[in-house]
PQR file of N, CA, C, O and H, with PARSE charges and radii, in Angstrom:
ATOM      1  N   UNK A   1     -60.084  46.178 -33.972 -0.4000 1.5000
ATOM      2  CA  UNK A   1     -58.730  46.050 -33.482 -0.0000 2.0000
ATOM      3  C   UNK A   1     -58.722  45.044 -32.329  0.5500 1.7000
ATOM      4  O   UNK A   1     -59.418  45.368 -31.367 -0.5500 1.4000
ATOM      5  N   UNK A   2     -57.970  43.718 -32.235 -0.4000 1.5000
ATOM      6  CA  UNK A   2     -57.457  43.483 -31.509 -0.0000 2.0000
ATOM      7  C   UNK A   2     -56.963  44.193 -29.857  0.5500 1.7000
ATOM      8  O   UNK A   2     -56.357  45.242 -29.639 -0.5500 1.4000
ATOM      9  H   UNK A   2     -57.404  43.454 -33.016  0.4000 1.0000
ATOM     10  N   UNK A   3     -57.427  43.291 -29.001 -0.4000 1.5000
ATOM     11  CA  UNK A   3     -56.933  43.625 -27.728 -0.0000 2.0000
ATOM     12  C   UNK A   3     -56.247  42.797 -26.892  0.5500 1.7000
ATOM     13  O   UNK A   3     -56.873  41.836 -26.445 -0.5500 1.4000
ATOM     14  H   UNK A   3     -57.919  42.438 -29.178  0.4000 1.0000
ATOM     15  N   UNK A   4     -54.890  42.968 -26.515 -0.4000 1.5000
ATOM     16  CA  UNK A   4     -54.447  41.714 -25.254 -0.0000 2.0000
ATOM     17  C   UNK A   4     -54.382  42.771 -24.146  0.5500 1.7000
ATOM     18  O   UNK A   4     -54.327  44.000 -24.109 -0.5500 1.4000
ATOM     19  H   UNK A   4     -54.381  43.749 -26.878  0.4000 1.0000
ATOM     20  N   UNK A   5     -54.425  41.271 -22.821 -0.4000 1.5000
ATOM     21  CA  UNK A   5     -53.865  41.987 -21.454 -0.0000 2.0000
ATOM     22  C   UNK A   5     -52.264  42.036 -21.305  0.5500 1.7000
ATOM     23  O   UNK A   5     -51.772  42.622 -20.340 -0.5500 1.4000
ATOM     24  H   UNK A   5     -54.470  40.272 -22.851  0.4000 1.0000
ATOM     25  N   UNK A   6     -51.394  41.362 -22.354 -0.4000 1.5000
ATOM     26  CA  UNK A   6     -49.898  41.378 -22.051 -0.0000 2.0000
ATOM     27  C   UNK A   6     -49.190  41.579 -23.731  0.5500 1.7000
ATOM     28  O   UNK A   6     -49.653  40.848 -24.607 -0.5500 1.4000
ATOM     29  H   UNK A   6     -51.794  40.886 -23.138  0.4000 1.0000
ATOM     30  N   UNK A   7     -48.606  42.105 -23.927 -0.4000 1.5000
ATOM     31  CA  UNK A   7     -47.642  42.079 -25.197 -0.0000 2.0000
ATOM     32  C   UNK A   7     -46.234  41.771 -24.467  0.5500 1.7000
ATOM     33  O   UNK A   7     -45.946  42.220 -23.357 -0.5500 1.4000
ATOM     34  H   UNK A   7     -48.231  42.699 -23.216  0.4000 1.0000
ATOM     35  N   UNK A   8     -45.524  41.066 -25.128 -0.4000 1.5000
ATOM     36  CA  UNK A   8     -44.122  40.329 -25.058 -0.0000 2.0000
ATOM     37  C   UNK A   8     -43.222  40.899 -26.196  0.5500 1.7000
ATOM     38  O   UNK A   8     -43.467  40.462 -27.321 -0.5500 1.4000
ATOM     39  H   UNK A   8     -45.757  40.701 -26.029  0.4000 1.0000
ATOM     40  N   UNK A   9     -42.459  41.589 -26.101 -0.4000 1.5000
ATOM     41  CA  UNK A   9     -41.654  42.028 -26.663 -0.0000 2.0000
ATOM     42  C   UNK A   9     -40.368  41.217 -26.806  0.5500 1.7000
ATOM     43  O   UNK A   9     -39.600  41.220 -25.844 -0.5500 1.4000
ATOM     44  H   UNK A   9     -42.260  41.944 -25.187  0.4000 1.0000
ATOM     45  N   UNK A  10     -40.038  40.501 -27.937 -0.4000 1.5000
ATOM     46  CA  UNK A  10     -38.524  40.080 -28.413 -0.0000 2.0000
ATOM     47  C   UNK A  10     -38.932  38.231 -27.362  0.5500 1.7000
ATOM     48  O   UNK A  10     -39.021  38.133 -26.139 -0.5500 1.4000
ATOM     49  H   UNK A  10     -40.662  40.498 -28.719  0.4000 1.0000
ATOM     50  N   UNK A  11     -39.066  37.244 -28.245 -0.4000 1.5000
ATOM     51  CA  UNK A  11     -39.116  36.187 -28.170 -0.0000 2.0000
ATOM     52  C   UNK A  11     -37.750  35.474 -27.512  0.5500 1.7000
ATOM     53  O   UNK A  11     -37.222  34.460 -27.971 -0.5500 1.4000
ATOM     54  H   UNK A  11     -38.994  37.324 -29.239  0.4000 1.0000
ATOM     55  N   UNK A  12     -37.341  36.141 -26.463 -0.4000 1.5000
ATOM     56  CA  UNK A  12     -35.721  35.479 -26.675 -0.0000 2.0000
ATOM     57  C   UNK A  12     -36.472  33.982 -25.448  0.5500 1.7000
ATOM     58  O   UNK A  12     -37.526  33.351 -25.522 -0.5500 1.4000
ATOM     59  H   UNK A  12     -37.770  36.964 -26.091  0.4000 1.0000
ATOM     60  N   UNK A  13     -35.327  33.924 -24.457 -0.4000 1.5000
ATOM     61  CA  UNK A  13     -35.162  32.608 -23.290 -0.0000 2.0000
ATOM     62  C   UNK A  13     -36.743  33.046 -22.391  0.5500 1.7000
ATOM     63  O   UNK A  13     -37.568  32.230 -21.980 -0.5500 1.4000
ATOM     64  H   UNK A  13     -34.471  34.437 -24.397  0.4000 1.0000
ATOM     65  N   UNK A  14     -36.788  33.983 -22.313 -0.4000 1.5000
ATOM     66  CA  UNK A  14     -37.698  34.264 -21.461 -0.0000 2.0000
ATOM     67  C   UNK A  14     -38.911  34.323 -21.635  0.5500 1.7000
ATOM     68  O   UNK A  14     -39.633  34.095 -20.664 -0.5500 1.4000
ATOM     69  H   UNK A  14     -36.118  34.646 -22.647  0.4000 1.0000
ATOM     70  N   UNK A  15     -39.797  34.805 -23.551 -0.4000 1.5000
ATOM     71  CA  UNK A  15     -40.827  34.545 -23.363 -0.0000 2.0000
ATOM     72  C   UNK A  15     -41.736  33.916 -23.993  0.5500 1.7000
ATOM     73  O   UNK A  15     -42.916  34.237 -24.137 -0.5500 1.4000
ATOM     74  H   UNK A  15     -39.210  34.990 -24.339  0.4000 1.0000
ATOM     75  N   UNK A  16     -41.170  32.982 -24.385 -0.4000 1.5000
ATOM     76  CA  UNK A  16     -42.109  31.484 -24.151 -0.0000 2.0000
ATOM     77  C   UNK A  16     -42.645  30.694 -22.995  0.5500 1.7000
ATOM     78  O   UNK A  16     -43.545  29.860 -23.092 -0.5500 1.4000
ATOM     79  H   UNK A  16     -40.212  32.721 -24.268  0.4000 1.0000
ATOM     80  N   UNK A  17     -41.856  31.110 -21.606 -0.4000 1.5000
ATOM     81  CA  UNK A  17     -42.177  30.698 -20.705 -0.0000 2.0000
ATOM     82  C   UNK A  17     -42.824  31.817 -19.580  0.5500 1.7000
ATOM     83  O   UNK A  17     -43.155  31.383 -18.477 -0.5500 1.4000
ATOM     84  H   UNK A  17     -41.125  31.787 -21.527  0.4000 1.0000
ATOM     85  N   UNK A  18     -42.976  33.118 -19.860 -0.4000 1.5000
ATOM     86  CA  UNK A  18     -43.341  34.081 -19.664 -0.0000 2.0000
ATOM     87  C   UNK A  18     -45.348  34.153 -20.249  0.5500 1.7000
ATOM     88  O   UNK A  18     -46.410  34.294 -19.643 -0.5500 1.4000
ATOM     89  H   UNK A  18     -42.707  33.471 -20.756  0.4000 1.0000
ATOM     90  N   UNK A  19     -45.088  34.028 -21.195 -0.4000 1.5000
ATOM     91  CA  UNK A  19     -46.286  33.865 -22.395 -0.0000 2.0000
ATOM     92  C   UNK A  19     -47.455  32.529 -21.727  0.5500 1.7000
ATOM     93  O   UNK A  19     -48.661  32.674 -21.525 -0.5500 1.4000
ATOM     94  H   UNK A  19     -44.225  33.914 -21.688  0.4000 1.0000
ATOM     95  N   UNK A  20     -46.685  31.368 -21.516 -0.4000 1.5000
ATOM     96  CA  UNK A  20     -47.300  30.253 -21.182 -0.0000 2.0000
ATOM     97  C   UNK A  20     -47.970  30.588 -19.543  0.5500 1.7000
ATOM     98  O   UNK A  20     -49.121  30.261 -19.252 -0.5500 1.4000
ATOM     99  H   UNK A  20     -45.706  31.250 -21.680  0.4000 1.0000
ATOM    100  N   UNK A  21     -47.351  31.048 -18.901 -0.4000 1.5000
ATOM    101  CA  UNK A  21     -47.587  31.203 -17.691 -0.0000 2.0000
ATOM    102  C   UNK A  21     -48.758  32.441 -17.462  0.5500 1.7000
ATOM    103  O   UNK A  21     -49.623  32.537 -16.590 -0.5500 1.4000
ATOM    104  H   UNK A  21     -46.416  31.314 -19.137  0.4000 1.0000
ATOM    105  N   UNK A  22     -48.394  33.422 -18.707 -0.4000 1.5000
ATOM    106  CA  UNK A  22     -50.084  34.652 -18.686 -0.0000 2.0000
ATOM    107  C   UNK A  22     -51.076  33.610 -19.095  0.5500 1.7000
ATOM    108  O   UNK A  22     -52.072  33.296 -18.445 -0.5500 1.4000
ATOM    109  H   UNK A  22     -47.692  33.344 -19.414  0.4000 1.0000
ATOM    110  N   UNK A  23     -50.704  33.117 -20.220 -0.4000 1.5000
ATOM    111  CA  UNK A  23     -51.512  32.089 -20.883 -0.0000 2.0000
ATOM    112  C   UNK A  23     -52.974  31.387 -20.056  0.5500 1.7000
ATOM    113  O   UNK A  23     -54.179  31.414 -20.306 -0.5500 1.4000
ATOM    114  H   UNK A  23     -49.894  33.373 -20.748  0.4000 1.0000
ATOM    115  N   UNK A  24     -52.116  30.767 -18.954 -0.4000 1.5000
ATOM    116  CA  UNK A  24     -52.470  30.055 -18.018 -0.0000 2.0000
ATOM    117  C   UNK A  24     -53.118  30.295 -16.857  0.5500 1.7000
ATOM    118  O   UNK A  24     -53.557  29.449 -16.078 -0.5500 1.4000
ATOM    119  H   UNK A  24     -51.137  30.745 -18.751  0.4000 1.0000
ATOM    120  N   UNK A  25     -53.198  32.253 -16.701 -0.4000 1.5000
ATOM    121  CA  UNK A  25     -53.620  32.749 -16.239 -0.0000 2.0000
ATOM    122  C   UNK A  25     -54.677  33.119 -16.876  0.5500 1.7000
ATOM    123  O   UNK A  25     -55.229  34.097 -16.372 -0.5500 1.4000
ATOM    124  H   UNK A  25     -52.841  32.940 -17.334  0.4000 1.0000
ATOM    125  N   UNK A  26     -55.048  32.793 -17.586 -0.4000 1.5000
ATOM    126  CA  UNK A  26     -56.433  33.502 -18.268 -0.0000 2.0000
ATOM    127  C   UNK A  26     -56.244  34.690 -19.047  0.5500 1.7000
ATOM    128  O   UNK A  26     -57.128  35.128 -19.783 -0.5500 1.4000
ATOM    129  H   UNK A  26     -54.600  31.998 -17.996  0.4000 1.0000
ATOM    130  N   UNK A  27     -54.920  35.320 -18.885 -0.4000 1.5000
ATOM    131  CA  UNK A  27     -54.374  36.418 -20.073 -0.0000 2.0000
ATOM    132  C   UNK A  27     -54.427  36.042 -21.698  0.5500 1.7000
ATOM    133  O   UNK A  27     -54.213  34.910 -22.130 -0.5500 1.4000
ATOM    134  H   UNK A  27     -54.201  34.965 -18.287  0.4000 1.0000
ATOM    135  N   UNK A  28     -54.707  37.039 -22.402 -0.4000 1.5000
ATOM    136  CA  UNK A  28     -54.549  37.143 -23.864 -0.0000 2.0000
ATOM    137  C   UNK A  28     -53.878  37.390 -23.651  0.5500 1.7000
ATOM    138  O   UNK A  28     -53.771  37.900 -22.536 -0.5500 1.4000
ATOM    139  H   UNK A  28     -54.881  37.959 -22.052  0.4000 1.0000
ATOM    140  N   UNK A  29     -52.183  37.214 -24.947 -0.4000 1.5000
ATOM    141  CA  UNK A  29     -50.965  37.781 -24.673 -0.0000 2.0000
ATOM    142  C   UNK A  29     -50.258  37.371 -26.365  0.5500 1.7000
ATOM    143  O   UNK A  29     -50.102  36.299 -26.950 -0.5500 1.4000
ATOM    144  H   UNK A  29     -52.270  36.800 -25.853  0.4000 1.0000
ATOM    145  N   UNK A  30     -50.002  38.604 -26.680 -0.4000 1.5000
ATOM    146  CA  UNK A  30     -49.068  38.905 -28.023 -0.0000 2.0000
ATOM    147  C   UNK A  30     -47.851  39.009 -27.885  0.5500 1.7000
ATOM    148  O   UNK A  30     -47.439  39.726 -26.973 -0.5500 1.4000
ATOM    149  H   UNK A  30     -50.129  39.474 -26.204  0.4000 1.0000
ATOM    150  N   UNK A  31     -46.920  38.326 -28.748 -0.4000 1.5000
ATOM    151  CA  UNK A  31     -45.773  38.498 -29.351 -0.0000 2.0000
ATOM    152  C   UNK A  31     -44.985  39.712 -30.137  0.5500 1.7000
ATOM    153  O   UNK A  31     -45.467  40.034 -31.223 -0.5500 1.4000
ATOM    154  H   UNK A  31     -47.255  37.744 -29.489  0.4000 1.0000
ATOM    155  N   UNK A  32     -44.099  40.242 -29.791 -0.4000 1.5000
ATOM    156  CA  UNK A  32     -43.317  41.013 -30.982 -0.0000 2.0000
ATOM    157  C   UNK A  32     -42.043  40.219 -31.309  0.5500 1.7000
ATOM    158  O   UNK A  32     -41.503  39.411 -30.553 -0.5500 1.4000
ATOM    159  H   UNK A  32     -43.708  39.981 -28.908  0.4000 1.0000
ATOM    160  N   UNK A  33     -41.689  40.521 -32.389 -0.4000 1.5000
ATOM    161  CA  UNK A  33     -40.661  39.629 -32.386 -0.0000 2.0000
ATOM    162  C   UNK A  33     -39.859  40.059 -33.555  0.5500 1.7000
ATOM    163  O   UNK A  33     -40.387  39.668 -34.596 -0.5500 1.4000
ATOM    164  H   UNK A  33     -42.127  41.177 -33.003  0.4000 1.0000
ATOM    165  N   UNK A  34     -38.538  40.868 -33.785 -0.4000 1.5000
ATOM    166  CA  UNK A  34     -38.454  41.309 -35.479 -0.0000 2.0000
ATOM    167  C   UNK A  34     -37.338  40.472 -36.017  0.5500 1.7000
ATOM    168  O   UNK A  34     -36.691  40.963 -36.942 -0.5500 1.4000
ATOM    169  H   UNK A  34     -38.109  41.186 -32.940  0.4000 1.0000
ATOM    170  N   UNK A  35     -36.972  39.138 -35.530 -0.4000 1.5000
ATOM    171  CA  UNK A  35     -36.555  38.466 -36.311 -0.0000 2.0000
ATOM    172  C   UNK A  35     -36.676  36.687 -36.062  0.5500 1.7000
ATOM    173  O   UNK A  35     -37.560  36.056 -36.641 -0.5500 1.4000
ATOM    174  H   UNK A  35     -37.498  38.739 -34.778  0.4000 1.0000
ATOM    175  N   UNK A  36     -35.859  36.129 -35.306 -0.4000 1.5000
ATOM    176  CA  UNK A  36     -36.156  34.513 -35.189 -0.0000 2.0000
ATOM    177  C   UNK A  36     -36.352  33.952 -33.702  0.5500 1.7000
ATOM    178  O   UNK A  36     -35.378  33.983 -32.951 -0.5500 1.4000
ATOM    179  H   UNK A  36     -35.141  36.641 -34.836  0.4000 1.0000
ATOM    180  N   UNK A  37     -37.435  33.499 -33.300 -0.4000 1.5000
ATOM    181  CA  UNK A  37     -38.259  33.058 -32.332 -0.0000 2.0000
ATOM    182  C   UNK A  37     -36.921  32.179 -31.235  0.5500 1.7000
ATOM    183  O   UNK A  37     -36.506  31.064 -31.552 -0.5500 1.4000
ATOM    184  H   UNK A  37     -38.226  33.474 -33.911  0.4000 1.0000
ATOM    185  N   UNK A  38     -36.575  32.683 -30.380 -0.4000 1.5000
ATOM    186  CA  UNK A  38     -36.242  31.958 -29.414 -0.0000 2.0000
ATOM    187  C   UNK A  38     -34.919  32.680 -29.183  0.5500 1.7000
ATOM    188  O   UNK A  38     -34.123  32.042 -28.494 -0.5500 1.4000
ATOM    189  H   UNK A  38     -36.912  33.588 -30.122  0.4000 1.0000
ATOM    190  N   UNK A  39     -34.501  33.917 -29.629 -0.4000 1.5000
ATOM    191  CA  UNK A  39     -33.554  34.602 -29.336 -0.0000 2.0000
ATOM    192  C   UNK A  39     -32.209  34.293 -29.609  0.5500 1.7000
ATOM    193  O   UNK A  39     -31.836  33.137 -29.811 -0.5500 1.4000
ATOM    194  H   UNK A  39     -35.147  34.435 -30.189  0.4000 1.0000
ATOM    195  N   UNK A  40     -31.300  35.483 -29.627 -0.4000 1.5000
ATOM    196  CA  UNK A  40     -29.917  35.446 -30.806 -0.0000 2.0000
ATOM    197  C   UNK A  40     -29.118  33.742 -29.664  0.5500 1.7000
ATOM    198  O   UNK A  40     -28.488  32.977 -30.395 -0.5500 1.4000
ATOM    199  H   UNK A  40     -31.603  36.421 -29.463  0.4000 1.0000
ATOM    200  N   UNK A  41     -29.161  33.423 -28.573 -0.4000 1.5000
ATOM    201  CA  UNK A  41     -28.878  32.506 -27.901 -0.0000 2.0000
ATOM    202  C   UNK A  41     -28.542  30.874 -28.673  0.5500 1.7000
ATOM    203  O   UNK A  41     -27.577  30.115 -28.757 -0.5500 1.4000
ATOM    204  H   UNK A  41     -29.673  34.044 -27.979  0.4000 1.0000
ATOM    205  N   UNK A  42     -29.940  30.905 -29.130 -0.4000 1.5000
ATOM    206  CA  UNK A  42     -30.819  29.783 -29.318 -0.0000 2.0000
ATOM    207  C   UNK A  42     -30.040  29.568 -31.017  0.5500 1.7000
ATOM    208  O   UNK A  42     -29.140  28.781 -31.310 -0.5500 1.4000
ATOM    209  H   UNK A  42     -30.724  31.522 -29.062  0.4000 1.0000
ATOM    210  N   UNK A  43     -30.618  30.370 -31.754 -0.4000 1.5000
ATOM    211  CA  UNK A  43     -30.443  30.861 -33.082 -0.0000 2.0000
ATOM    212  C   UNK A  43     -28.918  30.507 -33.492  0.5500 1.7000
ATOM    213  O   UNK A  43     -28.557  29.464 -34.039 -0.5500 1.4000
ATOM    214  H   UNK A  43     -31.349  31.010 -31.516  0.4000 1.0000
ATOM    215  N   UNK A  44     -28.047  31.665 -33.087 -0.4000 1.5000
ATOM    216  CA  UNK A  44     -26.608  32.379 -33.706 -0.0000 2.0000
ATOM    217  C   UNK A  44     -25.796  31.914 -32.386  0.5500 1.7000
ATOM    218  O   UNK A  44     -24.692  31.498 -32.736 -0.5500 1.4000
ATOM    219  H   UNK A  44     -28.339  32.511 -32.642  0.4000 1.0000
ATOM    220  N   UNK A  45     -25.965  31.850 -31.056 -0.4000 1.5000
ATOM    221  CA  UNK A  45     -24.216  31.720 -30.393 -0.0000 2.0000
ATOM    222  C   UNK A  45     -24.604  32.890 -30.175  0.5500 1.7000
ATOM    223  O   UNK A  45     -25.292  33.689 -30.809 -0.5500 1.4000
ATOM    224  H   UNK A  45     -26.862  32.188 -30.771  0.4000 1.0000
ATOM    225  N   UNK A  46     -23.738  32.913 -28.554 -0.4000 1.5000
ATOM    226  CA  UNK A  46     -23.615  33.837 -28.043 -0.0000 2.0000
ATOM    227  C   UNK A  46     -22.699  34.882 -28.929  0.5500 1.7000
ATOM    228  O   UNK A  46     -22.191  34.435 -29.958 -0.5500 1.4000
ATOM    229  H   UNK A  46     -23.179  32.264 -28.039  0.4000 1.0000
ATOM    230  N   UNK A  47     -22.499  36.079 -28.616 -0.4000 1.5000
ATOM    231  CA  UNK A  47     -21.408  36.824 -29.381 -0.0000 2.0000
ATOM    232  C   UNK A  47     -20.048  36.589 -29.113  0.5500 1.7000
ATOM    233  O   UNK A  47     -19.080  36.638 -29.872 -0.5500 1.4000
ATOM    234  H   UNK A  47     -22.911  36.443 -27.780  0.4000 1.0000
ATOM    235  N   UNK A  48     -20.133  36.294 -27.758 -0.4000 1.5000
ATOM    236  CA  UNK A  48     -18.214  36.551 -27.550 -0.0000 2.0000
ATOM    237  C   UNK A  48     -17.643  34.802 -27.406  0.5500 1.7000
ATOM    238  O   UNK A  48     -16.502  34.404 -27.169 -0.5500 1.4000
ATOM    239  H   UNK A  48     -20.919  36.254 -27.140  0.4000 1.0000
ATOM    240  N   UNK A  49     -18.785  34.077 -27.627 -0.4000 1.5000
ATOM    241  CA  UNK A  49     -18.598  32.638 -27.756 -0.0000 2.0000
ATOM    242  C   UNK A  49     -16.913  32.017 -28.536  0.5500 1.7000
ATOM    243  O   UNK A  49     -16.169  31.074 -28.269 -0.5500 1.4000
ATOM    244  H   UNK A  49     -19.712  34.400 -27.820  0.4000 1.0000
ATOM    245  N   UNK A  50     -16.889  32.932 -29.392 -0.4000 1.5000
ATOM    246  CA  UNK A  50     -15.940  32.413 -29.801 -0.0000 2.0000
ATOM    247  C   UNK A  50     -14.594  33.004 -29.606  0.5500 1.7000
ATOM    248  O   UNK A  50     -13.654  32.277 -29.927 -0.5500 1.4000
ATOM    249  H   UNK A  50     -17.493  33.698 -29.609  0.4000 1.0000
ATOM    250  N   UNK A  51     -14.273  34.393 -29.059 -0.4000 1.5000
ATOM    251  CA  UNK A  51     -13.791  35.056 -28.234 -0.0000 2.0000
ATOM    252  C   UNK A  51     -13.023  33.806 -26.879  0.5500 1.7000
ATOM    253  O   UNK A  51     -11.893  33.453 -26.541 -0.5500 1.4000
ATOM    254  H   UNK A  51     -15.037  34.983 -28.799  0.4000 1.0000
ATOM    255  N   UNK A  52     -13.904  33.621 -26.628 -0.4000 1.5000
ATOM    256  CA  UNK A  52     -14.272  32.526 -24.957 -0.0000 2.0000
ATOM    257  C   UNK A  52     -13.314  31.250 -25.424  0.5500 1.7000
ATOM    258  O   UNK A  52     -12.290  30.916 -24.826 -0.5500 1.4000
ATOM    259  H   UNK A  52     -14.822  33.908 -26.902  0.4000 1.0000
ATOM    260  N   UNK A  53     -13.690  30.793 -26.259 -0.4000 1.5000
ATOM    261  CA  UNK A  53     -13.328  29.289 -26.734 -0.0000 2.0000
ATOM    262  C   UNK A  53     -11.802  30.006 -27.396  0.5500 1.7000
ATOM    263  O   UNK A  53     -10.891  29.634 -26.657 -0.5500 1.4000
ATOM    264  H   UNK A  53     -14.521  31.064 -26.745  0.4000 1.0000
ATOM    265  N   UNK A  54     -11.265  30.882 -28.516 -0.4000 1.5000
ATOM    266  CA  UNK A  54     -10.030  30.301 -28.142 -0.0000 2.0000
ATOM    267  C   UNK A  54      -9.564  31.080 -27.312  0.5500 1.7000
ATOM    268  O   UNK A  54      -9.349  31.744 -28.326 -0.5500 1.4000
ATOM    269  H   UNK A  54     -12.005  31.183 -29.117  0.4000 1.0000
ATOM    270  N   UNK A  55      -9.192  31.671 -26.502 -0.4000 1.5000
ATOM    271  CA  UNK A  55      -8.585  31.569 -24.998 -0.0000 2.0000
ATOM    272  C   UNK A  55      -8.655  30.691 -24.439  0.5500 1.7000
ATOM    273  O   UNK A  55      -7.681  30.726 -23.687 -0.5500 1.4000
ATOM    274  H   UNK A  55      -9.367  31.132 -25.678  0.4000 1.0000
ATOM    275  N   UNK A  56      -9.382  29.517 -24.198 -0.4000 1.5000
ATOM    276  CA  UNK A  56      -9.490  28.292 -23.448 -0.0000 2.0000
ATOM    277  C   UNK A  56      -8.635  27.428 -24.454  0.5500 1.7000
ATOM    278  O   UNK A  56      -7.552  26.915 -24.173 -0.5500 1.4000
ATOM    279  H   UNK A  56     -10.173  29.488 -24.809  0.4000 1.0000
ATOM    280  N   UNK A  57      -9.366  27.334 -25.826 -0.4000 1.5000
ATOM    281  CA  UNK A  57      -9.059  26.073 -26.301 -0.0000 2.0000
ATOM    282  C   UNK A  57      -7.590  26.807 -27.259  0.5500 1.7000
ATOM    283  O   UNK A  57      -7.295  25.992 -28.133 -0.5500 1.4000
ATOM    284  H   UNK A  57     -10.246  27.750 -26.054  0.4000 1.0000
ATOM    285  N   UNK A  58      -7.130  27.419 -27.289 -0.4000 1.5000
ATOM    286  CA  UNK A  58      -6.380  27.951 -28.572 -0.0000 2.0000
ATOM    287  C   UNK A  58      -6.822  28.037 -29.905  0.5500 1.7000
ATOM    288  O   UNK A  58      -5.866  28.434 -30.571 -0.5500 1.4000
ATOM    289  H   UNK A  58      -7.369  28.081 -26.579  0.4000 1.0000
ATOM    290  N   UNK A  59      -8.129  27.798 -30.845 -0.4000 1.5000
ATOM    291  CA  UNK A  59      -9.025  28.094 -31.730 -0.0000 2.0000
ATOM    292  C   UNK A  59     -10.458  28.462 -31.345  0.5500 1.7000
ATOM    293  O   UNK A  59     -11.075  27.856 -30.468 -0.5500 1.4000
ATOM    294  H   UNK A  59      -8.905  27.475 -30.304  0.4000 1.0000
ATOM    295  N   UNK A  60     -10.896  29.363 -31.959 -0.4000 1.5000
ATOM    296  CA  UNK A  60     -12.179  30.052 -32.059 -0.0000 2.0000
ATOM    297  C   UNK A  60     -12.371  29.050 -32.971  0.5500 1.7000
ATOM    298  O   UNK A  60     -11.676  28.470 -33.805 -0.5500 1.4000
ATOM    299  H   UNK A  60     -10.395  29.855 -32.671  0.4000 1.0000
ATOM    300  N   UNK A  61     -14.218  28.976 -32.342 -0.4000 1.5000
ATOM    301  CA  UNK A  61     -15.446  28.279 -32.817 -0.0000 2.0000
ATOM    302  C   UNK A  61     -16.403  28.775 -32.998  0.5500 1.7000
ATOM    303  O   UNK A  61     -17.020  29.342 -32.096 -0.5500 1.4000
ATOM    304  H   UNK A  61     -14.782  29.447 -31.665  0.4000 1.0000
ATOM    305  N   UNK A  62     -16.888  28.695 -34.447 -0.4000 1.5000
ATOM    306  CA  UNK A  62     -18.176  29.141 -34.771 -0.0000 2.0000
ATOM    307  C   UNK A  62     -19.257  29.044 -34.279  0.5500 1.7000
ATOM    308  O   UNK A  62     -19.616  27.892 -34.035 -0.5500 1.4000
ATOM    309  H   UNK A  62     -16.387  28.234 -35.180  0.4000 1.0000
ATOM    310  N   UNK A  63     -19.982  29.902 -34.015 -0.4000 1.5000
ATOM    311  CA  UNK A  63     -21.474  29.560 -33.742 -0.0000 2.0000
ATOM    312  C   UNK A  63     -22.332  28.619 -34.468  0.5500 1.7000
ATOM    313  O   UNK A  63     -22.098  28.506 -35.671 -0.5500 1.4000
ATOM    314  H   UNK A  63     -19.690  30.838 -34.212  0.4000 1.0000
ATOM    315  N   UNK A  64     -23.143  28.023 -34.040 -0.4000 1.5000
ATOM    316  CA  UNK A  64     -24.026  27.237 -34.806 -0.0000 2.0000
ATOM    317  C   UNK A  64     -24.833  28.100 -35.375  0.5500 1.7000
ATOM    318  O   UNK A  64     -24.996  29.284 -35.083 -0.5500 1.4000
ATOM    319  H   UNK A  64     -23.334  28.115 -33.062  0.4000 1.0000
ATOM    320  N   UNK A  65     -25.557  27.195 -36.564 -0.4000 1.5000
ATOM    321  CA  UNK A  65     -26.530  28.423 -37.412 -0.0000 2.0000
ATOM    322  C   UNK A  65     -27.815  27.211 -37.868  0.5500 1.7000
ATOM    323  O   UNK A  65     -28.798  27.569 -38.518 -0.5500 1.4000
ATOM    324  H   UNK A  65     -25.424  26.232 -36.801  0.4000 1.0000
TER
END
């Protein structure tokens, strides 16, 4: 069995740069992650993104995909 000094739970904004920095410390360090690497942000749009936009703009905008 496998051993790390850090597990990272959920790949979102934070740990790629979280990860790099144990990394760099001389830490072993694992990933969990149960769907797409870089978090719903990055991926899908925020949720209320389009909520946001039309109140400002008068049409809702899709998230990117």
């Amino acid at each position: 069995m496998k051993t790390f000094d850090a597990i990272i739970i959920g790949a979102g904004q934070a740990g790629p740069s979280l990860a790099g920095k144990l990394s760099n410390a001389g830490m072993t360090v694992a990933f969990i992650e149960r769907n797409l690497f870089g978090g719903t942000c990055v991926n899908t749009g925020y949720a209320n993104e389009g909520a946001c936009c039309q109140r400002v703009c008068g049409s809702p905008r899709t998230p990117r995909r």
